[in-house]
N, C-alpha and C positions, 0 to 999 in steps of 0.2 A: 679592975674587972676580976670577978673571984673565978676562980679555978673553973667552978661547972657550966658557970657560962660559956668559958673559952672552950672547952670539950663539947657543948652542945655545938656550938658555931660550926667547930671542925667537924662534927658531924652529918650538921646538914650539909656543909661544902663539897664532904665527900660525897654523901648521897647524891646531888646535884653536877659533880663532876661523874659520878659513876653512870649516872642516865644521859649524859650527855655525849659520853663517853659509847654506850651501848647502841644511842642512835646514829651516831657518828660511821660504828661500825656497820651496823644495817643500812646507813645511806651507803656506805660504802659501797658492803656486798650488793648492796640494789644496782649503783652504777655501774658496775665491776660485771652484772647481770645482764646489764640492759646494752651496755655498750659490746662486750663478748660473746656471750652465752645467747643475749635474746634479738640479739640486735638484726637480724635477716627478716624475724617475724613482726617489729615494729616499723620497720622500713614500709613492710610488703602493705601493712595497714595503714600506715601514714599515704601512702600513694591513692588505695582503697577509697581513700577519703578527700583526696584531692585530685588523683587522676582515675581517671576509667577508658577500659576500651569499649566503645560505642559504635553501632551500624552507622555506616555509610551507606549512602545509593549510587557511590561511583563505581566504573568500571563494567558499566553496561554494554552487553554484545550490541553488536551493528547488525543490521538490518542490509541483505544485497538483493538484486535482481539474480535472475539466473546466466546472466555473462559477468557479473562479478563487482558492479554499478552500485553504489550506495542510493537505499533508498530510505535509511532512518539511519541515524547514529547519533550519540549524545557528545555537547559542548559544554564544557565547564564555564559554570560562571560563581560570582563570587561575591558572596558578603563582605565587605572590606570595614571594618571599624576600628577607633580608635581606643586604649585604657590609658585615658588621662591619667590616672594614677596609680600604674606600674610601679611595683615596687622597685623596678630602679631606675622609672624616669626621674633624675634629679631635676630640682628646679631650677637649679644655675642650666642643664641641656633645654629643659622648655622654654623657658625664659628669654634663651639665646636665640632658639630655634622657631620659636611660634610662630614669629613674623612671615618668613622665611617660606612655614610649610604653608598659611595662608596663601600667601600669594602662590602659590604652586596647586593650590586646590583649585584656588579661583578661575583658575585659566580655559577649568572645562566649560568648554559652551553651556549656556544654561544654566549653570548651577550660583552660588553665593558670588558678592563680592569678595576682594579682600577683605575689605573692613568688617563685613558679614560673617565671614570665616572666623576672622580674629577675633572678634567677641565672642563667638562661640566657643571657641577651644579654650579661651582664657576663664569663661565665665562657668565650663565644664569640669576645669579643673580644680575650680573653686569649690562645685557642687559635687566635688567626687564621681565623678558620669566614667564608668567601665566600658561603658560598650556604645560609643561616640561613634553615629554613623557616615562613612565618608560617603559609600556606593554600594547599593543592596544587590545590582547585578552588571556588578564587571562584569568586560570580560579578561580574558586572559592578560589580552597587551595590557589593558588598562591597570590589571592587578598589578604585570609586570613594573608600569611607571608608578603605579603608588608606592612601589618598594623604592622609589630612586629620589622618594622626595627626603627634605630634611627632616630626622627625629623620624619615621617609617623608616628608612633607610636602616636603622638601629636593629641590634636584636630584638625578639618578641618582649623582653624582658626586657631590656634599655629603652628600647621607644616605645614596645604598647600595643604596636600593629598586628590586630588581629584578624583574620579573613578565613571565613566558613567556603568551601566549595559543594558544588552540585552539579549535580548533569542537567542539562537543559536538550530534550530532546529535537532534531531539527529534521526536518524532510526538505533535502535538498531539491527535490522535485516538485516540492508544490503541493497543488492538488493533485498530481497524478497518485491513482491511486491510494490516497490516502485513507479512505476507507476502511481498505482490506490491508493497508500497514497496520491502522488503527490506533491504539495505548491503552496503556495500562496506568489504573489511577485510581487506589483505595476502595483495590477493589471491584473497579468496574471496567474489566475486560472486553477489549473489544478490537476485532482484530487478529493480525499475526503477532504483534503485540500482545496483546493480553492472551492467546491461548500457548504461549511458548516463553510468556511471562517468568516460569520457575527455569525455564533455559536460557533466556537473556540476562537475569541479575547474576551481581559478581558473587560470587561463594565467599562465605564467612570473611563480608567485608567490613571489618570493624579498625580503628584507627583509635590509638590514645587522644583522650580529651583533658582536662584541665579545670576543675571548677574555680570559676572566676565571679565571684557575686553573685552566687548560684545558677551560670552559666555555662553549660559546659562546650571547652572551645578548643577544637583540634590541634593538636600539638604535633607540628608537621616533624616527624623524627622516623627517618625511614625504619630504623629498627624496630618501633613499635609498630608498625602498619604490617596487618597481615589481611591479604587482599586476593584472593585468586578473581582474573577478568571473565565476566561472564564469557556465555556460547556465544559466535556469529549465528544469526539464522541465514540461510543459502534460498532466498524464495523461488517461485515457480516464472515470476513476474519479468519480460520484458520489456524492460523500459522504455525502449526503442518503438515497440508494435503500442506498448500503452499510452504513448504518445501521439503518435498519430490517428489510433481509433478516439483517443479520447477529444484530437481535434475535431475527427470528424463526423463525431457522436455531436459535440457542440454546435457546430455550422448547424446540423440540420434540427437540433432542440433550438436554439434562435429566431433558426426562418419558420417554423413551425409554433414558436410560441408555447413550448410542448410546457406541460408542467416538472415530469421527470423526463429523464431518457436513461435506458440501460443497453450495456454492451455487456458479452462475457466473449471471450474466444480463447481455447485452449484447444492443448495437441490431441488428436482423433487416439492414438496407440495407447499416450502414455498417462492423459489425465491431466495433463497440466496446465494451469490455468495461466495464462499469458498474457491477458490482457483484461482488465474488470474497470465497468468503468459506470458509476453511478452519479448522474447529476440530477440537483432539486433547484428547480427556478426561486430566486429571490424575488421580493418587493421591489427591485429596481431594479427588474429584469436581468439581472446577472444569475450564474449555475455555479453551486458547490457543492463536495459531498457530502451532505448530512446526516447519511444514514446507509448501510449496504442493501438495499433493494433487492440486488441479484440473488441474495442470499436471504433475506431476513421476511419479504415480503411476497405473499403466494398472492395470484393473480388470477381472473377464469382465463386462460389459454386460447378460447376461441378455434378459431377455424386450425390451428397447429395441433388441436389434441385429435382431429380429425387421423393422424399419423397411425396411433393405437390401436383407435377407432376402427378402423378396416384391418390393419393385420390381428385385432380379434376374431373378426370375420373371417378372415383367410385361416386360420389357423383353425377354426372349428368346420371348414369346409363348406361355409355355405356359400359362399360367393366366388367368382373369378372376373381377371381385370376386363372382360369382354361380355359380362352380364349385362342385360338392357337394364334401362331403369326408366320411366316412363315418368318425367318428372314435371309434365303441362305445363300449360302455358300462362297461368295464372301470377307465377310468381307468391306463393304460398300455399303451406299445407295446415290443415289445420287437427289438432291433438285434441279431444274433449274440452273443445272450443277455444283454444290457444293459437294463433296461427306463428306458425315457425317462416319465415321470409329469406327469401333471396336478397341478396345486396344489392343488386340490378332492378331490383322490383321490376322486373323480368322472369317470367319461365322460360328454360333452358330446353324446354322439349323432351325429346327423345337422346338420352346417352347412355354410353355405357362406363362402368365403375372407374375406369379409367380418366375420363372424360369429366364424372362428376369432382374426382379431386382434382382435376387440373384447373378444371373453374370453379372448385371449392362451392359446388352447390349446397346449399344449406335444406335445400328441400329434399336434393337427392340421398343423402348421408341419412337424414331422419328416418326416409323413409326406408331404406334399406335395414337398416337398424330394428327400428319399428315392427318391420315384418319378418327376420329372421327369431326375434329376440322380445317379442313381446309377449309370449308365453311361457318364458325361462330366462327373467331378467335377471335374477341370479346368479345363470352363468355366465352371462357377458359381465356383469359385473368382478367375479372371480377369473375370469379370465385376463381384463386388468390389471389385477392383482397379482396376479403368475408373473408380471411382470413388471411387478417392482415398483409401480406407480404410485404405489399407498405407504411409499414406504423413505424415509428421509434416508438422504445420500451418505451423514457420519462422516460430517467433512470436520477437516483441523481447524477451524474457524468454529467460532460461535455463534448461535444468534437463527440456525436455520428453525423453520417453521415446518411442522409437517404437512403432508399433502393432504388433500379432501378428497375424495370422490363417494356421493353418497352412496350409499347398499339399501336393496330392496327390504323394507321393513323397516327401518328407523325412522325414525319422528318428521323427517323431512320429505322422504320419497311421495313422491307423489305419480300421478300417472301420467302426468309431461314430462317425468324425472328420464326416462329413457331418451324422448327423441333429443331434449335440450341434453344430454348429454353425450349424446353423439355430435353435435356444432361444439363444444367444448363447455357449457356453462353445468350447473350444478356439479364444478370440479376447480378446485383451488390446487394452483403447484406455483413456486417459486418458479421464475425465469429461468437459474440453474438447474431446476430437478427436469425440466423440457428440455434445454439443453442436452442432460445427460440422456435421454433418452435416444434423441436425433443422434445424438455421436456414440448408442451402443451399435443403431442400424451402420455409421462407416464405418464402424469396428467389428463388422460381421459380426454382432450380436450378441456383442460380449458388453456388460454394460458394467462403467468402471466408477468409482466414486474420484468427483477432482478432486484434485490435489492444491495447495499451496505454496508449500514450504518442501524443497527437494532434500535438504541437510541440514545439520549442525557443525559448525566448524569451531577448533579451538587452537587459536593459533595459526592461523591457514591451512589446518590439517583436518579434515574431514575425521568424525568422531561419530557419526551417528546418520545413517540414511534413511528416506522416507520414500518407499514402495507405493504403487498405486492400488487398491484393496479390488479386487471383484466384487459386486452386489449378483452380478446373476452372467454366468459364463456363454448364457445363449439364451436371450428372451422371447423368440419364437426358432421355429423350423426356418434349413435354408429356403426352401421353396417360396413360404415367404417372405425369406428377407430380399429375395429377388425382385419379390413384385413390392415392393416397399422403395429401394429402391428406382425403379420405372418409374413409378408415382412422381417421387420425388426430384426425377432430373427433368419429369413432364411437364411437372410445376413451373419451372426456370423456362423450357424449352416451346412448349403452347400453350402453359395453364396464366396464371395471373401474375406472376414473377418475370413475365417474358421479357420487361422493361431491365433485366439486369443479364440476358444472356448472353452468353460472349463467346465466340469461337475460335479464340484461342483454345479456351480450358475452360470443364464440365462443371457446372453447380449445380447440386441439389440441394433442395430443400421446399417450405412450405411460408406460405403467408399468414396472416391472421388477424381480423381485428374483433374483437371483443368489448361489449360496451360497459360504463364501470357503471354500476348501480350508485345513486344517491340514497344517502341514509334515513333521508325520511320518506324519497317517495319512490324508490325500486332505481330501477332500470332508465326511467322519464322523470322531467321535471314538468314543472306545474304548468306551462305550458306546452306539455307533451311531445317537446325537441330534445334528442338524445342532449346528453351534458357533455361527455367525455369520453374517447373511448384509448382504449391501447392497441396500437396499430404496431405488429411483428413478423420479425422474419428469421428462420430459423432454417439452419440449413449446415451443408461440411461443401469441402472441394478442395482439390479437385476431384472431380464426383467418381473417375475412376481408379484411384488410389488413392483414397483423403489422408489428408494432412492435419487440416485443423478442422474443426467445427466452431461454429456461432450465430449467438441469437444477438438481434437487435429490438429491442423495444421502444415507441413516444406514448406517453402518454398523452393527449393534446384537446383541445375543446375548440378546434377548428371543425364547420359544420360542415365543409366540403370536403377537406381531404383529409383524411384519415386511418384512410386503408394501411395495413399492414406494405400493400407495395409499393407506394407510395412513399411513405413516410418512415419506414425499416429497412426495406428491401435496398437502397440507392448507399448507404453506410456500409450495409452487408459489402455491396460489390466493391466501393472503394477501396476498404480493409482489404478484402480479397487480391481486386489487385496489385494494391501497395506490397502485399507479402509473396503472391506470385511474381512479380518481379525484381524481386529483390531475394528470394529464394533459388535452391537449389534444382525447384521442382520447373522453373524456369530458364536456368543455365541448360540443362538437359534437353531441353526443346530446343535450343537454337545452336546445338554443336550439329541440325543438321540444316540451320537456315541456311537460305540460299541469293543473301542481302549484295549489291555489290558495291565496291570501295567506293566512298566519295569520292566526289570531283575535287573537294576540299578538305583539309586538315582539320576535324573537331577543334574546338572552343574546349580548353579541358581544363580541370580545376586542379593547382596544388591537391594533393593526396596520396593516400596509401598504395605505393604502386602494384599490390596485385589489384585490387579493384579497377585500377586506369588500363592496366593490362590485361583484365577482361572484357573492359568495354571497345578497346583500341582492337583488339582481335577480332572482335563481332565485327569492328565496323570494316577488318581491313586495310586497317590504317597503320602505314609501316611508322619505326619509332628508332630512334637513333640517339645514340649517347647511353645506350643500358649497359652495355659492358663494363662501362665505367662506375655504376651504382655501389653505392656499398652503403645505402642509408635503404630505411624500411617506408621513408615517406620523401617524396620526390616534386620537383619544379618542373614542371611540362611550357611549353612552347609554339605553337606551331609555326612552320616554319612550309612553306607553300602546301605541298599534302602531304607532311610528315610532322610526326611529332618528338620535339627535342625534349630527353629526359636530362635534370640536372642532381645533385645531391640536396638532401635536404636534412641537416641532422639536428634532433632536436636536444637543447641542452638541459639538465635536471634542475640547474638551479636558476634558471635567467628564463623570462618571458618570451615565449616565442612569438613571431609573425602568424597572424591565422588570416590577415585579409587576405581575400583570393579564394580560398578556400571555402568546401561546402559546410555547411553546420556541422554533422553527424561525424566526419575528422576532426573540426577543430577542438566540439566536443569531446573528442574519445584522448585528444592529445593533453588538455588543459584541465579535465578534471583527474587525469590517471597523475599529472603533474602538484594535485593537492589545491587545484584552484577553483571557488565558488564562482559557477558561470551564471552571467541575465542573460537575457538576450531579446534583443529589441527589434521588429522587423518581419522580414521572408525575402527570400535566396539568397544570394551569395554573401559571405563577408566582405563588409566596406571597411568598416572602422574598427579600431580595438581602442579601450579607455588607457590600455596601461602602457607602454611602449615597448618595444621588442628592447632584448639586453637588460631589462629593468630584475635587479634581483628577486627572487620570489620568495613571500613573506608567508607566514605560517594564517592559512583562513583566509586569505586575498584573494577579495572580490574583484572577477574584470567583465565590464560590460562588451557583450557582442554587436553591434549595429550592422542588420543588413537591409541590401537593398538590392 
């Protein structure tokens, strides 16, 4: 080989070692770069790209009554799936284990075989399947035993076991009220739910996720989970009065056949709505809530807007409650040839204004009306208005409708527009906006907007309170709100409501029925038999210190009874009494009864013994063994005419005894205990599904039987 060959060789060797040499060092410094210098900001990207922090909808506020009663709160449940091909499921762990986790799947009622199982997971594994479905909606326990089977039992990474959670919203109560809890869903708002919606979800609830086959799937590591728990909302709602008006809202929509039926009853002072109770008759004669009526749909008022009616009169000074009115015997009056009718189709004679509201004369009202107000329809119309009639309540719910009443000069008024607006038609209000009127008069005239929701709580610590708003601090003069209400306790006492008056304690209020117009042919159907009407009662009491106010509505296409007293007024009084005695405004009355001791020892029930020590003192019934008490709920006895108190203490983790006992204790014991009650029957407890002593499990259902 000559000389300049060998010097070329060594030349390019060198070049070739030189460049090899140069990237060597630059792979160097790159490493040297990437591992030292860059290495936090490759991390942070690497993650970027396979993890993220993503919204969750966990950690939703709860929903309470206003004694502190859950009436919404969210249940976790859970996507549970399997990644057959985790990168560190080996296949000597599947292999061994597949059988195994089969037969452990299979065992839930309903679902695969073994051998169904096992072909699946084998033939998944094969097809690379990541997101292998075991259960789209565990729940918790269930989640908890997927974790305990063979290969799930593994980390997320050694076995694969992947599971998505969510809130699953529940209303322990049913239909009670469900309406005006409501929800919230993409959007569509409705309810205390949906209007307290940005108060209920948890704040910047986001959780590391994991792309997995371009799925991304929560990576349960608490250090990544940053999660503040939404508000409680505190509602206006209790449970207890929404219970029983809503059973007895249903009794009488059944026997009635009624199409809807509405309740509302809240407290006279403060606005609060206590009790809302909307039912729509099904195709198979069953009632649910479909829709908030109370709230969402205005109605003609009938013979109730008559209330207004006359304290406009009064208020412009043309009439007083002992004016004659001369209302014949015809039994109708007739408007540029319209005739306006008595219910009676009867004439009422000779009365006076007094007289005409108590028997809610239809002919009397028009005509009074007619003749003070037929030459300045205007003002009686503005005078209305003065009082807030035309005007929506701006309640914390959604969904209210505004009110109607036409005005002299718009397209509608006509010149029957006066007397038919004096009986209540050519005037649309919502059940609520009537209500609130009736309960500004027991509010000496201060008329309030309801309320729903009393707080916000975070933590069990009250963080935000909700006030009840004034709409109009006095809607007429006292003078008359005086003769408004006389009217009004006339009504209960000789006018058409006399079927509910009681002499213990005062009701006022008014009746009303109203007929619903058909959309093709008015007011009548084609064979000119009313169709439908809404039969109400609307009223407060006790009439001389009111407490609560409420209206009851049926809608019903019974051709006989449909009266307002009838078919409203008999719910009114039961409510009514259910809450007077079981109230304060009842305890008061009989610290000066003058009852005397039985001959015998009451029949008493397991309970909370101030309650048994109220009733045992009315009746004068001596009680023996109290000194010895040191428990809050007590075993009674009677023992010839006395009653033997024993201890009764209840334990926090073990099932108590409730037979014997009334509902409404065993109630207040077993759900403050964390336990979803049924309950099957009426009066006392007989049976309990779960056995006393039995440990108590997290979500455990026990059935109540009574009899």
């Amino acid at each position: 080989m000559s000389t300049n060959i060998k010097k070329d060789i060594v030349i390019r060797l060198s070049i070739i070692f030189t460049i090899t040499a140069i990237f060597t060092i630059i792979i160097i410094i790159r490493i040297f770069q990437l591992q030292y210098i860059q290495n936090e900001k490759w991390i942070a990207k690497t993650k970027s790209i396979q993890y993220r922090m993503l919204k969750t909808n966990n950690d939703r506020g709860d929903i309470y009554d206003s004694n502190g009663k859950i009436l919404a709160i969210s249940q976790p449940v859970y996507e549970t799936r399997l990644d057959l091909v985790s990168n560190g499921l080996k296949d000597s762990t599947f292999n061994k284990y597949v059988e195994a986790l089969a037969d452990s799947l299979s065992k839930f009622p309903g679902y695969k075989s073994k051998k169904e199982y096992l072909n699946d997971l084998k033939k998944g594994r094969r097809d690379s399947i990541r997101h292998y479905l075991i259960k789209e909606d565990a729940n918790y326990a269930e989640h908890k035993r997927f974790k305990t089977y063979p290969i799930l039992k593994l980390s997320s990474f050694e076995g694969g076991y992947i599971y998505f959670s969510r809130d699953k919203r529940i209303l322990p109560n049913g239909i009670l009220a469900s309406r005006t809890i409501g929800y919230s869903n993409y959007g569509n708002d409705v309810g205390i739910e949906g209007a307290f919606n940005n108060e209920l979800i948890s704040k910047q609830p986001k959780r590391l996720h994991k792309n997995i086959s371009g799925k991304w799937v929560p990576v349960f590591d608490d250090d990544y989970y940053n999660s503040v728990r939404g508000n409680d909302v505190v509602s206006t709602i209790d449970i207890n009065i929404q219970d029983f008006s809503h059973q007895e809202l249903l009794k009488q929509c059944t026997e009635f056949k009624a199409d809807t039926g509405i309740l509302v009853l809240m407290e006279v002072k403060t606005g609060e709505v206590k009790a809302i109770v909307n039912l729509v008759r099904n195709k198979n004669d069953t009632y649910s809530e479909a829709y908030n009526l109370a709230v969402g749909v205005p109605i003609n008022p009938g013979s109730t807007f008559k209330l207004p009616v006359l304290i406009a009169a009064f208020e412009d000074n043309h009439i007083s409650l002992n004016e004659i009115v001369e209302t014949g015997s015809k039994g109708y009056v007739t408007f540029y040839g319209v005739d306006i009718k008595e219910s009676t189709r009867h004439g009422y004679g000779t009365l006076n204004v007094k007289k005409v509201f108590e028997k809610s004369s239809n002919v009397g009202m028009s005509m009074i009306i007619n003749k003070y107000y037929k030459n300045n329809q205007t003002d009686f119309v503005k005078r209305l208005y003065s009082m807030n009639l035309n005007d929506k309540l701006g309640l914390q719910i959604k969904g209210e409708k505004p009110p109607i009443i036409r005005y002299p000069g718009d397209g509608l008024w006509s010149g029957v527009s006066l007397p038919f607006l004096s009986i209540g038609y050519e005037v649309e209000l919502t059940p609520l906006q009537i209500l609130s009127f009736y309960n500004a008069v027991a509010n000496n005239g201060k008329m309030i907007s309801p309320i729903f929701v009393k707080s916000l709580k975070q933590h069990g610590k009250i963080i935000k309170e909700f006030k009840t708003r004034t709409i109009n601090s006095s809607i007429c003069s006292n003078s008359t709100l005086e003769k408004a209400k006389i009217l009004l306790e006339g009504v209960v006492k000789n006018g058409t409501a006399s079927n509910i008056y009681d002499i213990r304690y005062r009701i006022a209020g008014k009746t009303g029925t109203a007929q619903v117009p058909d959309r093709n042919n008015g007011y009548r159907s084609n064979d000119n038999e009313v169709k439908s009407h809404y039969g109400s009662f609307v009223g407060y009491f006790p009439a001389d210190n009111p407490v609560y106010s409420c209206i009851v509505i049926l809608k019903t296409q019974d051709k006989g009874r449909y009266y307002g007293n009838i078919v409203a007024a008999p719910v009114f009084k039961k409510v009514a009494d259910k809450l007077y005695v079981s109230s304060d405004i009842w305890k008061n009355k009989t610290k000066t009864s003058k009852y005397n001791a039985l001959k015998y020892a009451p029949n008493t029930k397991t309970g909370n013994i101030n309650d048994i020590d109220f009733v045992l003192n009315y009746l004068k019934t001596p009680v023996i063994g109290k000194k010895d008490i040191r428990s809050a709920w007590v075993i009674t006895s009677s023992i010839n005419k006395k009653v033997e108190y024993q201890n009764r203490f209840i334990s926090k983790n073990k099932i108590p005894t409730v037979v014997g006992m009334g509902l409404k204790d065993a109630l207040y014991i077993l759900e403050n205990l964390g336990l979803n009650v049924i309950v099957k029957g009426k009066g006392s407890i007989k049976e309990q599904s779960i056995e006393p002593g039995t440990e108590i499990k997290k979500n455990q259902r026990i059935l109540l039987s009574l009899g």
